[in-house]
C-alpha positions as CSV (number, residue, x, y, z in Angstrom):
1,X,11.1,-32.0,25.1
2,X,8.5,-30.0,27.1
3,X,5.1,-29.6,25.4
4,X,2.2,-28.4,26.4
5,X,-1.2,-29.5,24.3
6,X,-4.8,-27.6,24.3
7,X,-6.9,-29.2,22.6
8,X,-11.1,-28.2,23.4
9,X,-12.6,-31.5,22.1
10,X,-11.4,-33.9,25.1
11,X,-15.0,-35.8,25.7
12,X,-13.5,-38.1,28.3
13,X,-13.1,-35.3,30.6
14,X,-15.6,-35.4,33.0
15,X,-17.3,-32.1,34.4
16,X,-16.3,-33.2,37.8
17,X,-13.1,-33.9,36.7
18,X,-12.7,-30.2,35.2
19,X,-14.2,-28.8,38.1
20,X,-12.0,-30.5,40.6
21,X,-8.9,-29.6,38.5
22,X,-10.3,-26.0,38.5
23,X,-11.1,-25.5,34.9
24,X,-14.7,-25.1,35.6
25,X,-13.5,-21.1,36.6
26,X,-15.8,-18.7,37.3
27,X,-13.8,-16.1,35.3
28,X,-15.3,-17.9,32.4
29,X,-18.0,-16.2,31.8
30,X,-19.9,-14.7,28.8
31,X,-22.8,-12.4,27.8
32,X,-24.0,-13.0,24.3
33,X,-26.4,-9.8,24.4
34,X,-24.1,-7.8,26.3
35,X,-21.4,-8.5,23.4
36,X,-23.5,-8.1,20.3
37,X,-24.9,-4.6,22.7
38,X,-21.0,-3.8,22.5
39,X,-20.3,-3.9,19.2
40,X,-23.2,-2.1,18.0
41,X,-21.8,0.7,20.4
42,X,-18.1,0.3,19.1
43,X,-19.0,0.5,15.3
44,X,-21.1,3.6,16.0
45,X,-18.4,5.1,18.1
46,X,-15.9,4.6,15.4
47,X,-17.9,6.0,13.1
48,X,-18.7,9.2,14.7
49,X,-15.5,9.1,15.9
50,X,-13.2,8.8,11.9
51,X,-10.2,10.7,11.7
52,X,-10.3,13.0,8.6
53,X,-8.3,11.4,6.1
54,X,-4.9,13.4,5.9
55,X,-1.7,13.7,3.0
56,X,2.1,13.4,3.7
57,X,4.1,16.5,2.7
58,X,5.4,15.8,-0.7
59,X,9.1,15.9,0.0
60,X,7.7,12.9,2.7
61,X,7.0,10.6,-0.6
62,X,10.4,9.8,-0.7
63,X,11.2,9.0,2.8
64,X,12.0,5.5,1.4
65,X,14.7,6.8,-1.3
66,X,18.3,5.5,-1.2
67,X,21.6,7.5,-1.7
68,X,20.8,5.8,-5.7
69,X,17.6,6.7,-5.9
70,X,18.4,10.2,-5.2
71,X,21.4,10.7,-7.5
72,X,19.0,9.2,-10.6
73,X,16.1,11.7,-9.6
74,X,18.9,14.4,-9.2
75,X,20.3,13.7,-12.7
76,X,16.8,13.3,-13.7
77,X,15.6,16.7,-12.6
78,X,18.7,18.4,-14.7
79,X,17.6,17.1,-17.7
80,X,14.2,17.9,-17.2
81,X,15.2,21.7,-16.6
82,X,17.5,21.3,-19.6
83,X,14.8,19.6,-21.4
84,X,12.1,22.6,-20.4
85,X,14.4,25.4,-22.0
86,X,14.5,23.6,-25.8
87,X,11.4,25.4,-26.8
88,X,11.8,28.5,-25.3
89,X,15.3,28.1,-26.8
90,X,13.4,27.3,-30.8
91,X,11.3,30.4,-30.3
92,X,14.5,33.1,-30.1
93,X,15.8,30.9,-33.2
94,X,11.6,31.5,-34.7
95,X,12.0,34.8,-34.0
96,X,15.4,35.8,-35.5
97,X,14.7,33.9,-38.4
98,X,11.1,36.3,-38.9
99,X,13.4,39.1,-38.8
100,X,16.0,37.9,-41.1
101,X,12.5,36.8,-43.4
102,X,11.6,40.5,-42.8
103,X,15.0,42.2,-43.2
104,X,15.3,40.2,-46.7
105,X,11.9,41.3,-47.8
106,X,12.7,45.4,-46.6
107,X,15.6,45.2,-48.5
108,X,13.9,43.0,-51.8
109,X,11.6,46.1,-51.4
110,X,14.6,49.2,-51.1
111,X,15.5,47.4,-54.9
112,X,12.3,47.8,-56.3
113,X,12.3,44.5,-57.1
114,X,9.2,42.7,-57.0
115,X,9.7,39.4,-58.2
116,X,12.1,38.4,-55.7
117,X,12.4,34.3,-55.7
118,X,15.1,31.7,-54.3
119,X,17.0,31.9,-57.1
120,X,18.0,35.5,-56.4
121,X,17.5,35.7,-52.7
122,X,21.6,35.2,-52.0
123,X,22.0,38.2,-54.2
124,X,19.9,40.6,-52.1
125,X,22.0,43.3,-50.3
126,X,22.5,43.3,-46.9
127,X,21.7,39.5,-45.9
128,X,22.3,36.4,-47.3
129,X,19.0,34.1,-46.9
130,X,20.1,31.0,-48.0
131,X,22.9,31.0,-45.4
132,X,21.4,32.2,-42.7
133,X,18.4,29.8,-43.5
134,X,21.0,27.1,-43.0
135,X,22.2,28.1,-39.4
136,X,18.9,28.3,-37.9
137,X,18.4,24.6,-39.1
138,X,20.9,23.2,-38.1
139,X,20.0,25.7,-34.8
140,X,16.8,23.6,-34.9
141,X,18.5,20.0,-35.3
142,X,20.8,20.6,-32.8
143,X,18.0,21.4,-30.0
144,X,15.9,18.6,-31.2
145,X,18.9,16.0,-31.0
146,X,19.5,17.4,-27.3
147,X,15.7,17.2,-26.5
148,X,15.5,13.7,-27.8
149,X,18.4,12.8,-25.1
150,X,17.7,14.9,-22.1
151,X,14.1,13.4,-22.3
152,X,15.0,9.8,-22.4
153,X,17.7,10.6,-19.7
154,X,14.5,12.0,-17.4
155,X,12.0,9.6,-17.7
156,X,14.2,6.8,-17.4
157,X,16.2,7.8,-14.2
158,X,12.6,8.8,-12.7
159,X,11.2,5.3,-13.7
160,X,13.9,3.5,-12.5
161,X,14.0,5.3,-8.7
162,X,10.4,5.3,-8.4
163,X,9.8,1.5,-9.2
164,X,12.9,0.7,-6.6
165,X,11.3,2.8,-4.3
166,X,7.7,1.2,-4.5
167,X,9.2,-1.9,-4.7
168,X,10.9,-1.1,-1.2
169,X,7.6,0.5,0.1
170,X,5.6,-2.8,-0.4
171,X,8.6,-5.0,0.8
172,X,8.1,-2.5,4.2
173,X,4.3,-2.6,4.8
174,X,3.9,-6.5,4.1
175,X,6.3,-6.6,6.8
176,X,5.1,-4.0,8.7
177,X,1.2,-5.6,8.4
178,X,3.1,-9.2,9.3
179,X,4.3,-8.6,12.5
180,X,1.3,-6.3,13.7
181,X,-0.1,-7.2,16.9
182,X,-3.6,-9.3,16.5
183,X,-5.5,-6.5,18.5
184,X,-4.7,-4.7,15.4
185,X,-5.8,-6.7,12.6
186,X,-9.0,-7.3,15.2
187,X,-10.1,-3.5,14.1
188,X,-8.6,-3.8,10.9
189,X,-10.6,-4.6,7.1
190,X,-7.9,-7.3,5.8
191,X,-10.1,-6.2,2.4
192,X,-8.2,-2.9,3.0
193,X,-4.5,-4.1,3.0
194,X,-4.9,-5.3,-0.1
195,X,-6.0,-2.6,-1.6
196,X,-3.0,-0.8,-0.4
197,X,-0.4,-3.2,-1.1
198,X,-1.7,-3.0,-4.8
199,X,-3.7,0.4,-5.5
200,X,-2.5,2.5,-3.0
201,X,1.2,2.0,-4.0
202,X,1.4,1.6,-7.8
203,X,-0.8,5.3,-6.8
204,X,2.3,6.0,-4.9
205,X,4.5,4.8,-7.8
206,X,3.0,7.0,-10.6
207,X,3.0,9.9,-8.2
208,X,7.0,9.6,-7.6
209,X,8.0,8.3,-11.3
210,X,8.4,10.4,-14.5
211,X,5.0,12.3,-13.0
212,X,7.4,14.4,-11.3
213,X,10.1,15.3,-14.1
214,X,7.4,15.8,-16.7
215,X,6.5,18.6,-14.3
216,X,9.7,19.8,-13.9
217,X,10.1,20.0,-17.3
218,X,7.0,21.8,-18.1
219,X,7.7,24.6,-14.6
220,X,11.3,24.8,-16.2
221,X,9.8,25.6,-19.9
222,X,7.3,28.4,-17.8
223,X,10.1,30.5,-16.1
224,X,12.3,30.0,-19.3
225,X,9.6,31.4,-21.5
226,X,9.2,34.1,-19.0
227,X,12.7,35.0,-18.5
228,X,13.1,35.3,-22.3
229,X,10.1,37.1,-22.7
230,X,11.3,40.1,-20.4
231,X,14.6,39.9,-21.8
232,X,13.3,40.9,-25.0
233,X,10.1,43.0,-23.9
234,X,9.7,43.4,-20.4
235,X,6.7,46.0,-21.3
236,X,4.4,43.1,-23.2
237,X,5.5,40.3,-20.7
238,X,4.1,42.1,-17.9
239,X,0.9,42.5,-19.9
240,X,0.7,39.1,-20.3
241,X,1.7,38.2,-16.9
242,X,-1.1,40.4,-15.8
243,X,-3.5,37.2,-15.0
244,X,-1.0,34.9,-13.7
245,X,-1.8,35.4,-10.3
246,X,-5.0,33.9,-10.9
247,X,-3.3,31.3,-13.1
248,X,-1.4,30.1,-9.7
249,X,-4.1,31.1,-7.4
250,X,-6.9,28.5,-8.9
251,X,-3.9,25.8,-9.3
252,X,-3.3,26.2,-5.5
253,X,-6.9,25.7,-4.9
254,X,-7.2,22.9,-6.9
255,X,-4.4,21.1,-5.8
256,X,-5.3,21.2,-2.2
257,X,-9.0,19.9,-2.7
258,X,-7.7,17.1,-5.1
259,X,-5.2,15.9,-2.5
260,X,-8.2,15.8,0.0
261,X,-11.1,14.0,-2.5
262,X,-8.4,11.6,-3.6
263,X,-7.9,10.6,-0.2
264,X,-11.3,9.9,0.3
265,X,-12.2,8.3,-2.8
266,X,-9.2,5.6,-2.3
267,X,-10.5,4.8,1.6
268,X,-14.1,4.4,0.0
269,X,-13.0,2.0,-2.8
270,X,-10.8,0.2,-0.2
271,X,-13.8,-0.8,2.2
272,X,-15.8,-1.7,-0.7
273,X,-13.1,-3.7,-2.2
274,X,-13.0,-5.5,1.4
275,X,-16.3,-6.2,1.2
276,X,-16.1,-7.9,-2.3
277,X,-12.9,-10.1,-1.1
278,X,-15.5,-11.0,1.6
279,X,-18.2,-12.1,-0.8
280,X,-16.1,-13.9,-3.4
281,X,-14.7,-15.7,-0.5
282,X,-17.5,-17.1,0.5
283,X,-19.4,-17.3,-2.9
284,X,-20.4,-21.3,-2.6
285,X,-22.2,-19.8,0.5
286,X,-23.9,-16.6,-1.0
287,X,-24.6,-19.2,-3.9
288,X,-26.5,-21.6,-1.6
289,X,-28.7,-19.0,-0.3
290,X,-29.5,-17.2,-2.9
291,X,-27.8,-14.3,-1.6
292,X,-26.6,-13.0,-4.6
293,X,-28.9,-9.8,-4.3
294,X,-28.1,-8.7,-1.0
295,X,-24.7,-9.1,-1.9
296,X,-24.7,-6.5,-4.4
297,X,-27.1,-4.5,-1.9
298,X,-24.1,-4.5,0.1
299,X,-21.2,-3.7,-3.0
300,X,-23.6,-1.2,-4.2
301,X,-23.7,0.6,-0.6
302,X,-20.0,0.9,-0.2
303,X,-19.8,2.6,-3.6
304,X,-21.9,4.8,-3.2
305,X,-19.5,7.2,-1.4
306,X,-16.8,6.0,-3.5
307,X,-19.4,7.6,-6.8
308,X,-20.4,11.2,-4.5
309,X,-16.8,12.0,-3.2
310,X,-15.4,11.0,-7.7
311,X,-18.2,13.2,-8.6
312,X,-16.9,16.2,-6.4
313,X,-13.5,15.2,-7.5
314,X,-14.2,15.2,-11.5
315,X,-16.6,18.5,-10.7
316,X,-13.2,20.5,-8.9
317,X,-10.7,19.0,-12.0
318,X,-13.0,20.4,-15.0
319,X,-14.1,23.7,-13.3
320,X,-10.3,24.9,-12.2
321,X,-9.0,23.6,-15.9
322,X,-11.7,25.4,-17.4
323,X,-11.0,28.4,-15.2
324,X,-7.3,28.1,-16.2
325,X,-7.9,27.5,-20.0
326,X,-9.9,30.9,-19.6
327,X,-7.4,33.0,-18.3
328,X,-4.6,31.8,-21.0
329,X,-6.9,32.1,-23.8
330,X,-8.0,35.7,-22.4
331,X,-4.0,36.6,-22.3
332,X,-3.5,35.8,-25.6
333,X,-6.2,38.9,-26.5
334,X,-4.8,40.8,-24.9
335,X,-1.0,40.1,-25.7
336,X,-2.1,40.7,-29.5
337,X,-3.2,43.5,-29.0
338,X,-0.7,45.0,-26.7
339,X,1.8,43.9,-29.2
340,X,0.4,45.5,-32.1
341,X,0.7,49.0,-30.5
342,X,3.9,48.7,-28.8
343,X,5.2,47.7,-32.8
344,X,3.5,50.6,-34.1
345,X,4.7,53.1,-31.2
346,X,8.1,52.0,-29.9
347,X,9.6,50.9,-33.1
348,X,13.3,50.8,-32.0
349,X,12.7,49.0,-29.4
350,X,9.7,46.1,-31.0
351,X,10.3,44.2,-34.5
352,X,7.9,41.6,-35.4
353,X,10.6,39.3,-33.9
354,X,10.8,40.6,-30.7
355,X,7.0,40.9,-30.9
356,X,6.6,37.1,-32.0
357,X,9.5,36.0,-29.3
358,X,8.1,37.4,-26.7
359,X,4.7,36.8,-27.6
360,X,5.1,32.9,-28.0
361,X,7.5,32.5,-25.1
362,X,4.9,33.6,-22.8
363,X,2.3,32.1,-24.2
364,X,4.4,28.8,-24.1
365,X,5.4,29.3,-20.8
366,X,1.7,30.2,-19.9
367,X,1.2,27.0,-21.9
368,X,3.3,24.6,-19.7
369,X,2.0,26.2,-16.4
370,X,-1.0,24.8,-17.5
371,X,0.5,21.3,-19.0
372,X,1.8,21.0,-15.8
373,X,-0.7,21.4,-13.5
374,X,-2.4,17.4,-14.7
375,X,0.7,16.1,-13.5
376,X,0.4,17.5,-9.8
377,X,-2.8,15.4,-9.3
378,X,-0.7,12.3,-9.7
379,X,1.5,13.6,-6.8
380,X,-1.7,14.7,-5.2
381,X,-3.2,11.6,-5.7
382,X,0.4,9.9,-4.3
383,X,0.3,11.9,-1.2
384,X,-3.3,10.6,-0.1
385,X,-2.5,7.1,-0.8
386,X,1.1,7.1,1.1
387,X,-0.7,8.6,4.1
388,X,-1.8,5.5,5.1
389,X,0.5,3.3,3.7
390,X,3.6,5.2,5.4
391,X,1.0,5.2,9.1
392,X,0.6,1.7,8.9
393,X,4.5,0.9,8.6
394,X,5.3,3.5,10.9
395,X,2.9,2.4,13.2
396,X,4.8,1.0,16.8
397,X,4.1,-2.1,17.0
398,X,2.9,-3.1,21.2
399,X,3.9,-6.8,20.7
400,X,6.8,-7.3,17.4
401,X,7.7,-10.8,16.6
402,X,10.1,-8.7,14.5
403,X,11.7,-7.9,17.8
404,X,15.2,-9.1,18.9
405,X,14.6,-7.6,22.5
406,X,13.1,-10.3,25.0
407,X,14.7,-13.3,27.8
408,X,16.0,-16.3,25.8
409,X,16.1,-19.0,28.3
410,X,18.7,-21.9,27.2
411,X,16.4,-24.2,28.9
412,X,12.8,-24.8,28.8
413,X,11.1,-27.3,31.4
414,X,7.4,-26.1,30.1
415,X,5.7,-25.0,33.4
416,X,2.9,-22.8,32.8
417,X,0.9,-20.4,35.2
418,X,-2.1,-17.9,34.8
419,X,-2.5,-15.7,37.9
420,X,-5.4,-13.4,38.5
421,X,-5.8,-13.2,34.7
422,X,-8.3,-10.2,33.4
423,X,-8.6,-9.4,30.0
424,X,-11.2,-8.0,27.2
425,X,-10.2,-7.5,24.1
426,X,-8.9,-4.1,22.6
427,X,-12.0,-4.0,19.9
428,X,-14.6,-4.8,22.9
429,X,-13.3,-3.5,25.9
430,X,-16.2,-3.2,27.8
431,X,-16.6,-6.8,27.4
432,X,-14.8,-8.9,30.1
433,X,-13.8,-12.3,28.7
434,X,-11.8,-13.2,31.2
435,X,-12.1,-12.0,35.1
436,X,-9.4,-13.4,37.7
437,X,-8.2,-16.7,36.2
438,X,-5.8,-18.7,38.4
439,X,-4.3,-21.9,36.7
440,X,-0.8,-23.6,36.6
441,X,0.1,-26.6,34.2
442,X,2.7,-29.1,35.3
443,X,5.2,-30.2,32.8
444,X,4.6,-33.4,31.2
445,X,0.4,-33.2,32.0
446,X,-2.6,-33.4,29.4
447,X,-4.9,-30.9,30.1
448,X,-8.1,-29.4,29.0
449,X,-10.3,-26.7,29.4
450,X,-14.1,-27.2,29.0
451,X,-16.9,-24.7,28.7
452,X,-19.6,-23.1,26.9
453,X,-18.5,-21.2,23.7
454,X,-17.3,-17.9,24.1
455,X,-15.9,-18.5,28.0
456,X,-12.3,-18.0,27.5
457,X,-10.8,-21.2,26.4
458,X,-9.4,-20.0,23.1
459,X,-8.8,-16.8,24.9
460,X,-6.6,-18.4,27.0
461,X,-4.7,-19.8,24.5
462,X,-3.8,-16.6,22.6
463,X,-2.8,-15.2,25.5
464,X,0.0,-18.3,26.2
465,X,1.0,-17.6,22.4
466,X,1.0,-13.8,23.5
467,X,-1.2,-12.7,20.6
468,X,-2.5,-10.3,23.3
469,X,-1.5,-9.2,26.7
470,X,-3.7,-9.3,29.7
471,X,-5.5,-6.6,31.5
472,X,-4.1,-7.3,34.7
473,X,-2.1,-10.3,35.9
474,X,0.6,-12.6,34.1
475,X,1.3,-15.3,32.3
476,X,4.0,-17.3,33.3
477,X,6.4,-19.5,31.7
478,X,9.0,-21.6,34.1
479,X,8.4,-18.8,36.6
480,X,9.4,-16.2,33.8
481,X,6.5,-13.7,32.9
482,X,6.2,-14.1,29.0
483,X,5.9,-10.7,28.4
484,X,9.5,-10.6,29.0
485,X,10.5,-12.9,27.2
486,X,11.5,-12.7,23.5
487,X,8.1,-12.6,21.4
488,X,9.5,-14.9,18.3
489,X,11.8,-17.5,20.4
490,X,7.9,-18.2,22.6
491,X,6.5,-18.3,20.1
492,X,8.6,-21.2,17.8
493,X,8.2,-23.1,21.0
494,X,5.1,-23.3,20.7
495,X,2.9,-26.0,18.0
496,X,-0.4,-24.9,17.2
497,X,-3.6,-26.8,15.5
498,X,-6.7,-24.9,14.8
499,X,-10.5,-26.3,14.4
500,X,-10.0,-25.3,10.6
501,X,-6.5,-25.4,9.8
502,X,-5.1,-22.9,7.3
503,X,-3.0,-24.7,4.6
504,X,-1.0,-22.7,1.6
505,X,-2.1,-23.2,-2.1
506,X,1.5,-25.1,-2.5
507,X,2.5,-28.7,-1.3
508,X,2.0,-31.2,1.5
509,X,6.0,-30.8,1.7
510,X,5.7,-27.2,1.9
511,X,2.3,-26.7,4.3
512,X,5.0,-28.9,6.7
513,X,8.0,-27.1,6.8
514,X,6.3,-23.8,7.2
515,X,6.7,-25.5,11.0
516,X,10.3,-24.9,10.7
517,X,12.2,-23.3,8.2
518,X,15.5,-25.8,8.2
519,X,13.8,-28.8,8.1
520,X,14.9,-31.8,6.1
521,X,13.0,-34.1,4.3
522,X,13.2,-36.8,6.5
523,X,12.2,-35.1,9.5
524,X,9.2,-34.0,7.1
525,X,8.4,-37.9,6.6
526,X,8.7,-38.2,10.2
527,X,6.0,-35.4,11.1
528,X,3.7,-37.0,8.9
529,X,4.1,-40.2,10.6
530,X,4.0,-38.9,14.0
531,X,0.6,-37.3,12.8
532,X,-0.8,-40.6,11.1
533,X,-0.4,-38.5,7.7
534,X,2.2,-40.5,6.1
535,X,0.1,-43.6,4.6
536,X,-2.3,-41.2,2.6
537,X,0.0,-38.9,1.7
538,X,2.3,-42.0,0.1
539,X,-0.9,-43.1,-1.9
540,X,-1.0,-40.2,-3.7
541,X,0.9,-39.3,-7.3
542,X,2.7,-36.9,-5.8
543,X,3.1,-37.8,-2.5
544,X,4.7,-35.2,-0.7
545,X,4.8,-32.5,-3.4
546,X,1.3,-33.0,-4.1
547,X,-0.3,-29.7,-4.7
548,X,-3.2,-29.4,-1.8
549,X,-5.0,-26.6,-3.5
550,X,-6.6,-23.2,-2.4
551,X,-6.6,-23.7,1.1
552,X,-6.4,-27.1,1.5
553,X,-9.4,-27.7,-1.5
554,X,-8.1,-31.0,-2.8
555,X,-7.5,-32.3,1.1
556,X,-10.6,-34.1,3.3
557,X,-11.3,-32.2,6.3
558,X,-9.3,-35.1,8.1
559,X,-6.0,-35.0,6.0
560,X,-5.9,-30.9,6.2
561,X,-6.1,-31.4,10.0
562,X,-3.3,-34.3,9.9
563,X,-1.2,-31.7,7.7
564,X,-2.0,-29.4,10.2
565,X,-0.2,-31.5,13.1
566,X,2.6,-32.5,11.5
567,X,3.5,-29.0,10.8
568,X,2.9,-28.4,14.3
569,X,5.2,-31.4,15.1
570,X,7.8,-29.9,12.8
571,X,9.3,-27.8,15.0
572,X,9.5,-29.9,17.9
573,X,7.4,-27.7,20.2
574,X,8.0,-27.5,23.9
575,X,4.6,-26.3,23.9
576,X,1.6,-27.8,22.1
577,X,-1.8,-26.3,21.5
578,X,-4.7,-27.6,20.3
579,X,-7.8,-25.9,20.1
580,X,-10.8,-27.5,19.3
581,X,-8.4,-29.4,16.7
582,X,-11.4,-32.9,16.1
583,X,-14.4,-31.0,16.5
584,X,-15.2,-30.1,12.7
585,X,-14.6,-33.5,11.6
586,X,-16.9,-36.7,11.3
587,X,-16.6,-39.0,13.1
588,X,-14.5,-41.4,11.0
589,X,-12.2,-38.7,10.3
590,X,-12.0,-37.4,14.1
591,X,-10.9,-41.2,15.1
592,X,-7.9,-40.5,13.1
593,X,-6.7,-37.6,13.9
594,X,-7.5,-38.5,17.6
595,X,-5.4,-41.1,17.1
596,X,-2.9,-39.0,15.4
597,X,-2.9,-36.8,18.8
598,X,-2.8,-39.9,21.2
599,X,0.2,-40.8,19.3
600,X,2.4,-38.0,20.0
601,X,1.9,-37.9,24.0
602,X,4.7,-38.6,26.0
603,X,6.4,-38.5,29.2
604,X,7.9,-35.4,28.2
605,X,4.9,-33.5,26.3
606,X,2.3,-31.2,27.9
607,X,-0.8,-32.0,26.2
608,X,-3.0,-28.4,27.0
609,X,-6.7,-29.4,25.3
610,X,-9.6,-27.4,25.2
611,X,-13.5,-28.1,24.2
């Protein structure tokens, strides 16, 4: 085994001895003002700078949709035509069944009888009431059974695609946000991605689900009404359609600015949900210093863009339904009294049936145009919240653990080399953390890098893990520039421990073989001894499925950082890293874990430390 080990709290290296090994580099260098002068400038760049927030096309939803998916929304959108045509369909029944009312009370009238009641309606001439009474209910039962079915048969195949879809969508941006380069999460409000794996894609969910066949259903119940209507008076339909262009043209209008403010309104609730996952984070903190206040200064900032864009948005959604609910009200005036004349002056051609069919198909198609227009701002809403979603899984990744391209050597002897080494980072790039760095680690050695915070040491390090790239210059591995090698095969041989390790809210058992996936238990129990974690981890009830907590809250900063080696240790790293791993600790604690890091040095074991 080959290891290297950086670790930055090495005191027994002297400052001679750094400098004559050439760690003292003069391409460590930092700039405290000159950074926080930097950022100021970046954060006002990338504010004047914003993109406007954008929508995906809505056919672009359901990029995600398999060959299943599509065949339920397919069978789903049937039905919901089918389903749109029942009341149109009731109305023609409504209105035959006036005229046979009428035609029965005409004739009631040609007998001079007066007193006509159910007992004598079958005997009128002409019609027989009772009968035909009888076929238009069962007319009416048989289009509410078929309603009943063709509805659940919508909403369910809808349901089902859209919550296999979503389901799919979060599967893919999780991963997507996984394997994203660290420059990106560097300019990136982790507040924000959770927002989006929850919010943004149940939005995404209802905007795809029965949403969409509701509509359909509603837009098929329109042109059905409409088609019926001219069948049976083209004259009064076209009176009646007479404002629909102003029906469609405000619906247009207010679909567009919805799909825009909702866009807006879910970025400005995102960065003000970051920033009270930021707070509640570090409550104990806000707590001690009584920062309560200017926390909510903060929250209260952040919404306030979130309130003005929700204000414009609520102000657009009443004024074009109140502009739409005028026009249909206004058509019904005028279809009354359109009809009234057309009944008085084309008799052959207008009943009271025709009249009422025509009258209430439109305005039940008029109706649904206007039912269905709420159900567009779910899609609206969908199409501003996939925007980003669907950018950030799309996005090209510049480094992709994910990757399968890359060198895998089948032998690794651990030598490492830094040549002429420049780099900034992506978010700072005016800042120049590192500026020519030569230096080449023999297999087998211990070193360490000292300096002043904020020189490069840590720098260097994620650069070896290839969390970045460099500016200029290469990292080398055995020769091999690491940039050609495959990103996930460096990187599993490579062991890790952080000044503040990161342990799961699960147990000791697990925190370890997050090192390696196939590990057994035994080598588990070995890690922890190698680490000097094994005695206090036996004295606990539990022992190895002991639950550590949120974040390591039931572990002593010592026994997270022992964790923390032994999952290193887990995978049997040709390369090991430790950065700054003792310097949090006390001293009692920092013997241990000291001793814990003495113990796994060998012959064979690159021991790269940095203070």
């Amino acid at each position: 085994m080959k290891d290297h080990f950086v670790n930055p709290t090495e005191k027994d290296l002297s400052d001679a001895e750094s400098a004559s090994k050439g760690y003292d580099n003069p391409s460590f260098q930092h700039d405290e003002d000159l950074e926080q002068s930097d950022q100021l400038k970046t954060k006002k760049k990338t504010k004047e700078n914003k993109p406007e927030k954008k929508v995906v096309g809505v056919f672009e939803l359901f990029r995600y949709a398999d060959w299943l998916d599509i065949l339920l929304m397919v069978v789903g959108l049937i039905a919901a035509a089918a389903n749109g045509t029942g009341l149109p369909l009731m109305i023609i029944v409504f209105g035959d069944m006036t005229n046979s009312f009428v035609l029965s009370g005409v004739n009631s009238n040609a007998s001079k009888d007066t007193s006509v009641n159910s007992s004598i309606c079958p005997s009128i001439p002409g019609i027989d009431i009772e009968a035909e009474m009888t076929k238009f209910a069962y007319y009416y039962v048989g289009i509410g059974f078929a309603v009943l079915i063709l509805s659940m048969i919508q909403v369910w195949t809808f349901l089902v695609a859209a919550t296999r879809q979503s389901a799919r969508i979060r599967q893919k941006f999780f991963f997507a946000v996984l394997h994203q380069e660290m420059a990106w999460f560097d300019s990136t409000q982790i507040g924000t991605l959770n927002t989006r794996l929850t919010d943004d894609i149940n939005t995404i969910h209802e905007g795809i689900g029965d949403k969409i066949c509701i509509f359909v259903q509603f837009f098929a119940t329109f042109l059905a009404g409409i088609i019926i209507g001219f069948i049976h008076g083209w004259k009064l339909t076209l009176v009646i359609l007479s404002v629909s262009p102003l029906l469609a043209a405000s619906a247009a209008v207010w679909s567009t600015l919805l799909a825009s403010l909702t866009a807006k309104e879910l970025s400005a609730y995102a960065k003000a949900g970051a920033v009270a996952e930021e707070i509640l984070t570090a409550i104990r903190t806000v707590v001690a210093f009584n920062g309560q206040q200017k926390a909510l200064a903060k929250y209260d900032a952040n919404l306030e863009l979130a309130r003005s864009v929700g204000v414009k948005k609520s102000i657009t959604t009443n004024v074009s339904l109140g502009v739409s609910q005028f026009l249909i009200f206004g058509s019904y005036a005028l279809a009354f009294w359109y009809g009234t004349k057309l009944t008085a002056e084309e008799k052959e051609n207008y009943d009271i049936g025709h009249v009422l069919i025509v009258f209430f198909s439109v305005l039940v198609g008029a109706f649904s145009l206007g039912q269905a227009a709420p159900n567009l701002e779910s899609v609206s809403n969908a199409r501003g919240a996939a925007y980003e979603v669907y950018r950030i899984i799309n996005k090209k990744r510049l480094i992709d653990s994910s990757s399968k391209e890359g060198y895998k050597p089948d032998k690794l002897i651990g030598e490492i080399e830094f040549r002429n080494i420049h780099f900034s980072y992506p978010s700072r790039p005016d800042v120049k953390i590192l500026k020519g760095l030569n230096l080449k680690v023999q297999t087998g050695k211990t070193i360490a890098l000292v300096g002043a915070s904020g020189c490069g040491k840590s720098t260097s390090v994620q650069l070896l893990q290839r969390f970045y790239d460099p500016d200029q210059g290469e990292v080398t591995l055995d020769g091999q520039d690491i940039r050609a090698l495959n990103v996930k095969w460096l990187r599993e041989n490579i062991g890790i421990v952080s000044q503040e390790p990161v342990l799961f809210a699960t147990t000791i058992a697990e925190n370890i073989r997050y090192g390696r996936e196939d590990i057994s238990d035994a080598e588990i129990e070995k890690a922890a001894k190698e680490a000097n974690a094994f005695d206090f981890i036996s004295r606990l009830p539990d022992k190895f499925n002991t639950m550590v907590g949120e974040r390591g809250a039931q572990l002593s900063g010592g026994q997270k950082q022992r964790i923390a080696i032994a999952r290193a240790l887990a995978r049997n790293p040709k390369i090991l890293l430790l950065d700054e791993a003792t310097s949090a600790l006390d001293t009692q604690s920092e013997s241990i874990v000291q001793a814990a890091l003495d113990k796994t040095r060998h012959e064979d074991l690159d021991y790269f430390q940095e203070e």
